[in-house]
N, C-alpha and C positions, 0 to 999 in steps of 0.2 A: 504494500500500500504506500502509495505517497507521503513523504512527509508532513506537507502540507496538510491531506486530510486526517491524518493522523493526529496529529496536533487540533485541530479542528474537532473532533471524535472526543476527546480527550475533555478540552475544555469544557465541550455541551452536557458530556456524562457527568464530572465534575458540578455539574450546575444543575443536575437533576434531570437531563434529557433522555428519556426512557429509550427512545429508541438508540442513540448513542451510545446507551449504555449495550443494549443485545449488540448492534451493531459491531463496537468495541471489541466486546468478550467473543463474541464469534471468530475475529477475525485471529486474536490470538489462538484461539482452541483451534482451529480448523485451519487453518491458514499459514499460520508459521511452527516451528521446533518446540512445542508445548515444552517435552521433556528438556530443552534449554531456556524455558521462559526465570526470569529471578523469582524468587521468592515474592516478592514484591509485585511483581506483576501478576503471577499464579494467584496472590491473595484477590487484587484486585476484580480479576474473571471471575474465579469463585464468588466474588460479594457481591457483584453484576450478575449473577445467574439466580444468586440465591435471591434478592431483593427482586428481582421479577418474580422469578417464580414465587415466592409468596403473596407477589401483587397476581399472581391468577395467569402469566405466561405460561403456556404449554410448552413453548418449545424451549425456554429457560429450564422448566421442568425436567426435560424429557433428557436436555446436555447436566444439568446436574446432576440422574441419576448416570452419565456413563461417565461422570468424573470419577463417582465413588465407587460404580463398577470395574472399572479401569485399574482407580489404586497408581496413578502416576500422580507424582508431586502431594499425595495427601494418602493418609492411609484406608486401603483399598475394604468398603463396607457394602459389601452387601442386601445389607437390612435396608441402610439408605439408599441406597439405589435404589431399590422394589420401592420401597415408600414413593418415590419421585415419579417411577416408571408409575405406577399405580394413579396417581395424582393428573400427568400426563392422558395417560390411557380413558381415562374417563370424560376426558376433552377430545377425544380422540384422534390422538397423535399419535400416526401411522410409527414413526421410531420408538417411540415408548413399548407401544404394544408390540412391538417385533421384538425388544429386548425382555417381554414379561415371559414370552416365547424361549428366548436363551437361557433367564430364571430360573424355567422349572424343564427344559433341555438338557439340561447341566448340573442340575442341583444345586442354585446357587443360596448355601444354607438356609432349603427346602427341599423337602421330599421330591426325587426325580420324577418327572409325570409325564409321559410322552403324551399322554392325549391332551393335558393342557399345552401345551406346549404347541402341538399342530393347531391347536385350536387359536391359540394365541397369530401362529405363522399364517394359519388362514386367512385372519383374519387382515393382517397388514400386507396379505398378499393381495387381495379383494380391494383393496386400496390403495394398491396400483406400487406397492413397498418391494424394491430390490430383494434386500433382505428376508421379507418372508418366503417371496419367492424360492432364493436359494435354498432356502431351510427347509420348505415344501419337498425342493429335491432332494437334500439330506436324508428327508424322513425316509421316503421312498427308495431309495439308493440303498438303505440301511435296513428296512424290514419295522421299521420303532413306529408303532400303535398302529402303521398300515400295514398290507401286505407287500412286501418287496417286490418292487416292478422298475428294473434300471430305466424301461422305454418314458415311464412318466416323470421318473426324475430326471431324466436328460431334457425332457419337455420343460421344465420347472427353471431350470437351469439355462435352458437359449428363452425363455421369457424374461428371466432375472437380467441377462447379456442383455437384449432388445429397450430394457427397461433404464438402466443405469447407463449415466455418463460418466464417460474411460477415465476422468479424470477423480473418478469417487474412489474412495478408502477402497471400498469393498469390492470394486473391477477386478483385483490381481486372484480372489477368493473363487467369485464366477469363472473368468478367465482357466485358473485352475482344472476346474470342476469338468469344463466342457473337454479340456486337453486329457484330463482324466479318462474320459470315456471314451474320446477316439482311440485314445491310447490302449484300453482294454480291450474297446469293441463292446462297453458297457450302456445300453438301448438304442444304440447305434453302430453302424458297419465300421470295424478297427478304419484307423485310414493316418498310417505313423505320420505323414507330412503335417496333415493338418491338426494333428496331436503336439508338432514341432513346431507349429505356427502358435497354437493357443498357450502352450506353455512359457515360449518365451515371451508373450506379450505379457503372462503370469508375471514369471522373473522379472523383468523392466520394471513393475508395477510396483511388487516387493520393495526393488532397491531403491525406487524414488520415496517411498511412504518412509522404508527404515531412514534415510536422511533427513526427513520431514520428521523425525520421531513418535511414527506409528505404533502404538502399542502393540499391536497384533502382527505388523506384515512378517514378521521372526518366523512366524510359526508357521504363517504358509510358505512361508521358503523353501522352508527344511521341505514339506511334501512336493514342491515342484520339484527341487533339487532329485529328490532321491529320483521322483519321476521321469525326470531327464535323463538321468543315470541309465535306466533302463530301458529309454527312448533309445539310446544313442547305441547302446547294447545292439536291439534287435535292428535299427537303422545299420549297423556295420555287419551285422549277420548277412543279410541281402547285398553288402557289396560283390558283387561276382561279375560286376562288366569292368572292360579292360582298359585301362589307363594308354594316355597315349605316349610311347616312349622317349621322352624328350627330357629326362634327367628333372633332378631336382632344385632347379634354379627357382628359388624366392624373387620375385622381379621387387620386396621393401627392402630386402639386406645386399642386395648385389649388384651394386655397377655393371658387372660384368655381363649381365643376365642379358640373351636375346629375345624373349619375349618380350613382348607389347605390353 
């Protein structure tokens, strides 16, 4: 952001300007190296998310509970989270309710409940929510409260793609998911390139969110990585056509080099 608006942003929150103040705190959370923000500044977001949300902002709500979910810069609570998501969700704000879905997904100190959980995904899928989407696939992919059907998860998963701009947190996750299944041939026909095509946009995605200090992209790395591992495996298996015999000249390291 600008300087200029920044400072601008600053003074109007500063002076009670509501929107300023969402404005502001978004731009820090979302927008720059949260896990490099000062103390000082972290405190500020947080007191900007918390003072709306209790003036009745939903979407202040809805980033308050994934501060405490998250557990970066503040110690990571659960309980507060659900409270916020909850508070959220009954405004109904499609991220809230996609996270009440992760809640009780994952047990997060609650009883694991796959059917609230799809219920929850349903529901912020129905709502046009990336997120639920992909989790819809999850479920399905996985066999959890539905019956396992990879053809409807991979459906779950190019709607979640269709839906989300490449430029969102959770593109490298989707992105993932699809190279996933070319790659197995899971509800759709194996097809290793375009398994190598989806993966690496996976990858890209990863390493730009981990310099932005993504809390999550770590984790899908490690599954693209391994992924690729054995992308690159059965892609060398199938090498069997014949190189054309012109020695091994590098045309970056070699002067010498007669190729083009």
């Amino acid at each position: 952001m600008n300087n200029n608006k920044l400072d601008l942003l600053c003074f109007l929150a500063k002076n009670g300007d509501q929107n300023a103040m969402l404005e502001l705190a978004d731009y820090y959370y979302f927008k720059t190296n949260k896990q490099a923000l000062s103390p000082e500044v972290f405190q500020m977001v947080k007191d900007y998310y918390l003072l709306l949300a209790e003036k009745g902002n939903d979407h202040a709500m809805a980033t308050l509970g994934c501060l405490y979910y998250e557990g970066i810069n503040l110690a990571q609570d659960f309980k507060q989270a659900k409270h916020w998501f909850e508070k959220a969700a009954a405004q109904n704000n499609a991220l809230a309710i996609n996270y009440l879905g992760y809640c009780h997904y994952y047990g997060r100190d609650i009883p694991q409940d796959f059917e609230k959980a799809y219920s929850f995904f349903a529901r912020a899928a129905q709502m046009g929510h990336h997120n639920g989407m992909y989790k819809l696939g999850d479920m399905y992919y996985n066999g959890h409260f539905v019956e396992k059907d990879p053809a409807i998860a991979f459906f779950w998963f190019n709607q979640a793609e269709q839906a989300v701009e490449t430029e969102s947190p959770e593109y490298p996750n989707i992105a993932y998911r699809i190279g996933h299944c070319f790659l197995l041939g899971d509800g759709i026909p194996k097809d290793l390139l375009l398994a190598l095509a989806w993966l690496h946009k996976a990858e890209l995605g990863c390493y730009l969110l981990i310099q932005n200090g993504d809390a999550y992209a770590g984790l899908t790395l490690i599954r693209v990585q391994s992924d690729l591992k054995l992308l690159r495996h059965q892609l060398d298996q199938q090498n069997n056509y014949q190189h054309a015999d012109l020695g091994n000249h590098n045309p970056l390291n070699s002067p010498e080099s007669l190729l083009p």
